[in-house]
ChimeraX commands (.cxc) that place a marker at each C-alpha (Angstrom):
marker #1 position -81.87,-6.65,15.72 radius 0.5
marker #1 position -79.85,-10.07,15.69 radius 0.5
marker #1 position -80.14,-10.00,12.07 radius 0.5
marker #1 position -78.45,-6.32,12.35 radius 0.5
marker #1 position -76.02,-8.05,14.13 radius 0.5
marker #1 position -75.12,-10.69,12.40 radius 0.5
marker #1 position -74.41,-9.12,9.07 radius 0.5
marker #1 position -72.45,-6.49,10.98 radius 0.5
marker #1 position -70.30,-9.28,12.63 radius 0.5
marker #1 position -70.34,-10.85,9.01 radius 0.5
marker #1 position -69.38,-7.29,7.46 radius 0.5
marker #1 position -66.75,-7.07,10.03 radius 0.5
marker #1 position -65.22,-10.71,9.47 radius 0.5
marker #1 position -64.80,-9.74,5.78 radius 0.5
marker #1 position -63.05,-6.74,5.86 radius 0.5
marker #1 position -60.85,-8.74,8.31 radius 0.5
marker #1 position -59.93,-11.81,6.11 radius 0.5
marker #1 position -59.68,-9.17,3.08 radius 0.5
marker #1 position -57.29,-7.10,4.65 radius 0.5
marker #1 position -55.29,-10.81,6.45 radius 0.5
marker #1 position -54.88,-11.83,2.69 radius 0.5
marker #1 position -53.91,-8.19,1.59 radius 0.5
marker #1 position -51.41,-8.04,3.76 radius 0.5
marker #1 position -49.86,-11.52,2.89 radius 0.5
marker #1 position -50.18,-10.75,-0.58 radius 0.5
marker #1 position -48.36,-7.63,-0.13 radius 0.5
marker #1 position -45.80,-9.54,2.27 radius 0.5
marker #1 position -45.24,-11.63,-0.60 radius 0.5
marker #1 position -44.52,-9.72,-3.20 radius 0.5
marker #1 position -41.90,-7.41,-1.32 radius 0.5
marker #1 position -40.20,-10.65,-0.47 radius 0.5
marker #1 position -40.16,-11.60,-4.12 radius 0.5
marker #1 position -38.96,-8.06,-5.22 radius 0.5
marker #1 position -36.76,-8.09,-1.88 radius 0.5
marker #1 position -34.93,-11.17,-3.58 radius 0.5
marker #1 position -34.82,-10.45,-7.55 radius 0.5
marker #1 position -33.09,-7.13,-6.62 radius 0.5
marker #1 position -30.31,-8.42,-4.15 radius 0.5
marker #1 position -29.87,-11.53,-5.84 radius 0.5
marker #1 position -26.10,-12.67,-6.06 radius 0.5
marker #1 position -25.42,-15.96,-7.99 radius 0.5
marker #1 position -22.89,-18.96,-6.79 radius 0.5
marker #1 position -19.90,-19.64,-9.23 radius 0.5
marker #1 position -17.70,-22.51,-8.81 radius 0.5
marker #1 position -14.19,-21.83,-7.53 radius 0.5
marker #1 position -11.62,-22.01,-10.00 radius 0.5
marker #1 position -8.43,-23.64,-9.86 radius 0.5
marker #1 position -5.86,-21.13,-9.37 radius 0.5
marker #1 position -3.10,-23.50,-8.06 radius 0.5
marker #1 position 0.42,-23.52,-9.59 radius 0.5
marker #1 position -0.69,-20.30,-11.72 radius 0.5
marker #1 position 1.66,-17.05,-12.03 radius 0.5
marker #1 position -0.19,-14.39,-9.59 radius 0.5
marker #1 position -1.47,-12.22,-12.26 radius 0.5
marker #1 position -3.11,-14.90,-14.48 radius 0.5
marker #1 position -4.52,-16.38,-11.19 radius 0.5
marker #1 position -5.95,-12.65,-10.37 radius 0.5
marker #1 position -7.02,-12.39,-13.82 radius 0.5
marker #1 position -8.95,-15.95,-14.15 radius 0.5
marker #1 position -10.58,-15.31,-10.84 radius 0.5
marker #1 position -11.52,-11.66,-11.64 radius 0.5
marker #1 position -12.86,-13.87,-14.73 radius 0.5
marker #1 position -15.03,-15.70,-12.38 radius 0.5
marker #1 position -16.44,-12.52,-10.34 radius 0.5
marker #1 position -14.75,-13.76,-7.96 radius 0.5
marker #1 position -11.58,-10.67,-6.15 radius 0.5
marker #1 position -8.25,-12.36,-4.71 radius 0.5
marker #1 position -6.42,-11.55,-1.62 radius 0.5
marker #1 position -2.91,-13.02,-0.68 radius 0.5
marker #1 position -2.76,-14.11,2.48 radius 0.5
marker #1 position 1.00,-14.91,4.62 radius 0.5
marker #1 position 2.38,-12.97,1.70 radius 0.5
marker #1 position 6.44,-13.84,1.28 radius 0.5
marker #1 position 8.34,-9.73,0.96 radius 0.5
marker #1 position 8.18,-9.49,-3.11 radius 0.5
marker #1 position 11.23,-8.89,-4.64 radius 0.5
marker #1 position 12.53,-8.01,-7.86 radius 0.5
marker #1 position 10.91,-11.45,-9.34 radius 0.5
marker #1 position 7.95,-11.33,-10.92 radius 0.5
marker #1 position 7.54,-15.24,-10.89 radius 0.5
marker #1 position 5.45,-15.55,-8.04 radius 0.5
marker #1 position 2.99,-18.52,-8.24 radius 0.5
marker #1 position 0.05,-19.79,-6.56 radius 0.5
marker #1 position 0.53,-22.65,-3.96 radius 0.5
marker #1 position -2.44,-23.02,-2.26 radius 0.5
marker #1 position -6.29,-21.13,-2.47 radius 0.5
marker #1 position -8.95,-21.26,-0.35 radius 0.5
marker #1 position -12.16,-22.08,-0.57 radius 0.5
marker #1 position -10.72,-25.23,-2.92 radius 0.5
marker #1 position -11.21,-25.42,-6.72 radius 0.5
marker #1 position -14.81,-26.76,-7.11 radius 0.5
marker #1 position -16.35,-25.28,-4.39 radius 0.5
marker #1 position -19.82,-23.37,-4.76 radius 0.5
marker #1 position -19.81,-19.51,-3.17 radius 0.5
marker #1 position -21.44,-16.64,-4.29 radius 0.5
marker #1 position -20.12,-14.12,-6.68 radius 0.5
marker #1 position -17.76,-11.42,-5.62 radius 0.5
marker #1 position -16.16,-13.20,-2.49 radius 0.5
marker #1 position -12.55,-13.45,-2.04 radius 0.5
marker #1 position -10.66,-15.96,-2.67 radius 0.5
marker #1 position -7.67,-16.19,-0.32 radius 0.5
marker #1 position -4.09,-17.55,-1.96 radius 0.5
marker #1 position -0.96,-18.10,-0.71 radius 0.5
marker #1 position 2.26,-17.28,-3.21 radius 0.5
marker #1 position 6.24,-18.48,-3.10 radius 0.5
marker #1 position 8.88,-17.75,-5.63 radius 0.5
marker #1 position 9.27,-20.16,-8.77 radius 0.5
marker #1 position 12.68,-20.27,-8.16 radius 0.5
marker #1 position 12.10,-23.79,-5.82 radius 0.5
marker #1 position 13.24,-26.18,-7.89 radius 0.5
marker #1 position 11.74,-29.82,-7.74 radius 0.5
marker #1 position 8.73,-28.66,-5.90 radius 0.5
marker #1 position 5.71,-30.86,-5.50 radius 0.5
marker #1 position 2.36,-29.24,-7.55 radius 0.5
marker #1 position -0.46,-28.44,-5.42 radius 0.5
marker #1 position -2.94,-31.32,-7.02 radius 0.5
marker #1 position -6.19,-30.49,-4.48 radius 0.5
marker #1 position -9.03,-29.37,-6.83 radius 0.5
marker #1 position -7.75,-31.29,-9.70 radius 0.5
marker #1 position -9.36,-34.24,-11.58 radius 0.5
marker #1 position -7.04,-36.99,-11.56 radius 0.5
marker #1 position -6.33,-36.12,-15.44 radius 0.5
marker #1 position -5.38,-33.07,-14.89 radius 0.5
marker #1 position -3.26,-34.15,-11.71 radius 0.5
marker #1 position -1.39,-36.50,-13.95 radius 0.5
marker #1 position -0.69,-34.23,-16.86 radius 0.5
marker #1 position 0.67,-31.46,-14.38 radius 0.5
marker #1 position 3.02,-34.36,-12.62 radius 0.5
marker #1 position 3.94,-35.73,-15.81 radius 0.5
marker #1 position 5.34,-32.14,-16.53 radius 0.5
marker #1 position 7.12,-31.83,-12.94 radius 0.5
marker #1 position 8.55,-35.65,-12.91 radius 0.5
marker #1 position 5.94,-37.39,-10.76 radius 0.5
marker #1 position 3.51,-40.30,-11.02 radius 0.5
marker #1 position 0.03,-40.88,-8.99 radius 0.5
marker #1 position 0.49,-43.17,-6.45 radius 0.5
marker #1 position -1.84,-44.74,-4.42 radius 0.5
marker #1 position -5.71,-43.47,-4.91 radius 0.5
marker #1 position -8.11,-43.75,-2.62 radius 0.5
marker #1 position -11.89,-42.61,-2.57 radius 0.5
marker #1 position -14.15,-40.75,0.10 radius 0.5
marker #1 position -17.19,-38.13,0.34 radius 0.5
marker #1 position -16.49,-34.69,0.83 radius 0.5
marker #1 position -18.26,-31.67,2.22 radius 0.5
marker #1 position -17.43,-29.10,-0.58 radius 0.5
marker #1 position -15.59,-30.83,-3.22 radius 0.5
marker #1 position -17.52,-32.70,-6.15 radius 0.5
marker #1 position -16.86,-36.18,-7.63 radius 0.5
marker #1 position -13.93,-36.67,-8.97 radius 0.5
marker #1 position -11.87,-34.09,-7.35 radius 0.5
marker #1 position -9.11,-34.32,-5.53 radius 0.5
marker #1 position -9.38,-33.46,-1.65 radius 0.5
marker #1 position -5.73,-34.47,-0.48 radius 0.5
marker #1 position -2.43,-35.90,-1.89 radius 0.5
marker #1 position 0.91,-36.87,-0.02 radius 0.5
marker #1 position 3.79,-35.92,0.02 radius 0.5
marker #1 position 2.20,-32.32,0.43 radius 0.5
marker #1 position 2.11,-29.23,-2.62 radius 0.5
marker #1 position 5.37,-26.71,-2.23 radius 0.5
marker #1 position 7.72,-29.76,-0.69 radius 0.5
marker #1 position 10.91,-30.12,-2.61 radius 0.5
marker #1 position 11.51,-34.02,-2.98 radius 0.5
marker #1 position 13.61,-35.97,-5.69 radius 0.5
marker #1 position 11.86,-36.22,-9.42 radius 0.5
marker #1 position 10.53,-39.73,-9.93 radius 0.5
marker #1 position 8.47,-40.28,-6.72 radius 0.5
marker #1 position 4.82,-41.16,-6.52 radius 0.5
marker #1 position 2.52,-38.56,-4.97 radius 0.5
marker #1 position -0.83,-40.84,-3.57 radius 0.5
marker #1 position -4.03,-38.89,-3.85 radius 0.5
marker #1 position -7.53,-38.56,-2.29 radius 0.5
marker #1 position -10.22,-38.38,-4.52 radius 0.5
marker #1 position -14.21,-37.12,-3.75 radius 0.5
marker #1 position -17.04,-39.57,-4.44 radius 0.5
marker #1 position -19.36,-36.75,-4.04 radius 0.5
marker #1 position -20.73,-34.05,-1.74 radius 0.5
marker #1 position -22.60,-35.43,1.86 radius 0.5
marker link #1:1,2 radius 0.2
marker link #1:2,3 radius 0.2
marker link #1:3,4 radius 0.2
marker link #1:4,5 radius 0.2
marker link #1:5,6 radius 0.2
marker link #1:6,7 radius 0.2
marker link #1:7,8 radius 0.2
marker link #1:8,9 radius 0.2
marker link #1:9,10 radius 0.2
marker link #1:10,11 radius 0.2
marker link #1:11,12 radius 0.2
marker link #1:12,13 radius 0.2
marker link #1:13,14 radius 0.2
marker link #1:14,15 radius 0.2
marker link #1:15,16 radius 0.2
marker link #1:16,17 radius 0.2
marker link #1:17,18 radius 0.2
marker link #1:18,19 radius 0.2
marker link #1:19,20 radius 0.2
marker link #1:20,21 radius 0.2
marker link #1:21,22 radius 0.2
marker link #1:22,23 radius 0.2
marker link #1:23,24 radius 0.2
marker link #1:24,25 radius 0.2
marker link #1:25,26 radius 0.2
marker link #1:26,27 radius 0.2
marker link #1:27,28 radius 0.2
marker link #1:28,29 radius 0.2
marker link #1:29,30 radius 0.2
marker link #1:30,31 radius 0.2
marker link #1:31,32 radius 0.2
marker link #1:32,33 radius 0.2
marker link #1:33,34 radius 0.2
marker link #1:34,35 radius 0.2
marker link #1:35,36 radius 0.2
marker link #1:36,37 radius 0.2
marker link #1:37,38 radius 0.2
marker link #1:38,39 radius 0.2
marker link #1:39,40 radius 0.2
marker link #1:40,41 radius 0.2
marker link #1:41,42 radius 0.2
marker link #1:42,43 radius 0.2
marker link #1:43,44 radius 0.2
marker link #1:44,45 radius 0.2
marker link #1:45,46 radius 0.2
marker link #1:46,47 radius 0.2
marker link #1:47,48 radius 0.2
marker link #1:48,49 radius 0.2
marker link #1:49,50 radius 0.2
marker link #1:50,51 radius 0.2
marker link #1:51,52 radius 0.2
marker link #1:52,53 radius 0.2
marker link #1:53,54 radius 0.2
marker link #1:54,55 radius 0.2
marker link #1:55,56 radius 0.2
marker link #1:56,57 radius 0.2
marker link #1:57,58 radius 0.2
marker link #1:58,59 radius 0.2
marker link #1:59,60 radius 0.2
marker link #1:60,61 radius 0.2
marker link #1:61,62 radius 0.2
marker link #1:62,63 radius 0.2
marker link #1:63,64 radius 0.2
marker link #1:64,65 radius 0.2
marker link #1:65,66 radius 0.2
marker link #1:66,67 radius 0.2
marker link #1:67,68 radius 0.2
marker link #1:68,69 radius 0.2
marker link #1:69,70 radius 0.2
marker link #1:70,71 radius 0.2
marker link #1:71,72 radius 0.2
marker link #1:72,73 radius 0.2
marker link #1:73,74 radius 0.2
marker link #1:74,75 radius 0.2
marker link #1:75,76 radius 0.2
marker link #1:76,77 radius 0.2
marker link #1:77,78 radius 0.2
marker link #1:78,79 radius 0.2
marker link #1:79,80 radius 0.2
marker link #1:80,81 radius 0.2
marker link #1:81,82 radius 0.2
marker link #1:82,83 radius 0.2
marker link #1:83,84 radius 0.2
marker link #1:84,85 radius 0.2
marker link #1:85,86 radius 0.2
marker link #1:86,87 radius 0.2
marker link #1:87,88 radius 0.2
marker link #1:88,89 radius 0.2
marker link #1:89,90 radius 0.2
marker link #1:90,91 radius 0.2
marker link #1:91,92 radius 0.2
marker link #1:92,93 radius 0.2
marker link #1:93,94 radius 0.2
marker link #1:94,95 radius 0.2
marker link #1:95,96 radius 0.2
marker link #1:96,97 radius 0.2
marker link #1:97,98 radius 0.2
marker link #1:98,99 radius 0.2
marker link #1:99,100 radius 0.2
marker link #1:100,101 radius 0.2
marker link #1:101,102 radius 0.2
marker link #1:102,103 radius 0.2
marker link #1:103,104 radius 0.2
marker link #1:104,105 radius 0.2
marker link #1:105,106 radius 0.2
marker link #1:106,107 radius 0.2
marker link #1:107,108 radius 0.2
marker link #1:108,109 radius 0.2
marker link #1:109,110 radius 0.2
marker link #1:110,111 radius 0.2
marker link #1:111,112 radius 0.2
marker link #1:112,113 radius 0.2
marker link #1:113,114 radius 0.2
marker link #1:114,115 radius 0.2
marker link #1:115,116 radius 0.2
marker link #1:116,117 radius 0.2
marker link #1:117,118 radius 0.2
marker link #1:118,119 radius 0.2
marker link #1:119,120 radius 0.2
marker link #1:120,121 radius 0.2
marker link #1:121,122 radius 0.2
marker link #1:122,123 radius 0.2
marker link #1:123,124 radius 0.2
marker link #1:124,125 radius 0.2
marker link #1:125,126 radius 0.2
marker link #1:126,127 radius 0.2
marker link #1:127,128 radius 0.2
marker link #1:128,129 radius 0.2
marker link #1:129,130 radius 0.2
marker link #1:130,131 radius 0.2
marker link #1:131,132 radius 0.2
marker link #1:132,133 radius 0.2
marker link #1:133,134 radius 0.2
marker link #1:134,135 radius 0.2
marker link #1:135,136 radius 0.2
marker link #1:136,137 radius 0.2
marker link #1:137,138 radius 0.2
marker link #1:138,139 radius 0.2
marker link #1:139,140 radius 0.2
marker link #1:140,141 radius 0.2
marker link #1:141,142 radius 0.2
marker link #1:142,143 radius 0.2
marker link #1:143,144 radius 0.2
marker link #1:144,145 radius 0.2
marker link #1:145,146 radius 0.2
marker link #1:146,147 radius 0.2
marker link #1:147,148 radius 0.2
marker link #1:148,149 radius 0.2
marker link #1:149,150 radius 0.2
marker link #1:150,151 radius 0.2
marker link #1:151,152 radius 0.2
marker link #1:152,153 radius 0.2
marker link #1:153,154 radius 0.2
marker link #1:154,155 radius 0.2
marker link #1:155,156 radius 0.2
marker link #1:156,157 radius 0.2
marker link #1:157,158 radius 0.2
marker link #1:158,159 radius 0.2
marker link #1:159,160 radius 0.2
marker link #1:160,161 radius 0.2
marker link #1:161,162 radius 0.2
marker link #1:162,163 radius 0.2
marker link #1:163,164 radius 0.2
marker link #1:164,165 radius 0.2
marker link #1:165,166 radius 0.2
marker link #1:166,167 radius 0.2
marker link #1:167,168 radius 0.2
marker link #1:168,169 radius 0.2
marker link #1:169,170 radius 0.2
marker link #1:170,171 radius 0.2
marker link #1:171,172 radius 0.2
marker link #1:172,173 radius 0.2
marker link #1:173,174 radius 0.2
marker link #1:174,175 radius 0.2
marker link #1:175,176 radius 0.2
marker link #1:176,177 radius 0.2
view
């Protein structure tokens, strides 16, 4: 009789642990199916900054990345409207199909600052080169989005209308924290 009883109770614990493991198992793999079919990739931000609004729509549709204009100036007859500021920043990791906010103004400023944020400092001093500038002062600290070499700030600020020849200092990432 206690022989009976033991197998049953032995019986009984194996049907339990196979059905624990079963379960996991199955638990598993629906999590593993669960994330292959809703799986959306990051892309890095590109830099749409100083950019005519359709190339910048067209380079972030590029991406898989949609735009949206946000404080949007009333659109004339002019079709040179250009990009002054995005956000996220150029750089940044999101995932694919997010939208990428910009803000537009009329290319007919004249002597306006370039938005440099998101740049490498080559790039920032090709695109002042072209627009009468020189770096100025550089200066280095960690960022929370924007890799190494990057830069995070720059003064006097993108979209200010100064005299050509002035130096525009620049903050540049060391890397994400």
């Amino acid at each position: 009789m206690l022989l009976r009883l033991i197998s049953g109770i032995t019986r009984l614990a194996f049907v339990l642990m196979v059905a624990i493991i079963s379960i996991a198992a199955g638990g598993y793999i629906a999590i593993l199916t669960y994330q292959a079919i809703f799986y959306i990739p990051n892309v890095t931000v590109p830099s749409v900054l100083n950019m005519e609004i359709n190339a910048a729509q067209q380079e972030l549709h590029q991406s898989g990345l949609k735009m949206m204009i946000v404080d949007e100036p009333v659109l004339g007859d002019s079709s040179n409207w250009f990009v002054i500021s995005q956000k996220p920043l150029p750089g940044a990791e999101i995932k694919k199909n997010r939208t990428i906010e910009v803000e537009i103004r009329d290319i007919r400023i004249s002597n306006q600052i370039p938005n440099l944020i998101g740049k490498t400092l080559q790039e920032a001093e090709k695109l002042l080169v072209e627009s009468n500038y020189t770096i100025g002062n550089i200066a280095y600290s960690m960022h929370h989005q924007i890799a190494t070499g990057r830069i995070i700030a720059q003064t006097p600020n993108a979209g200010e209308i100064s005299a050509d020849n002035i130096e525009i200092s620049v903050l540049v990432s060391k890397g994400v924290y």
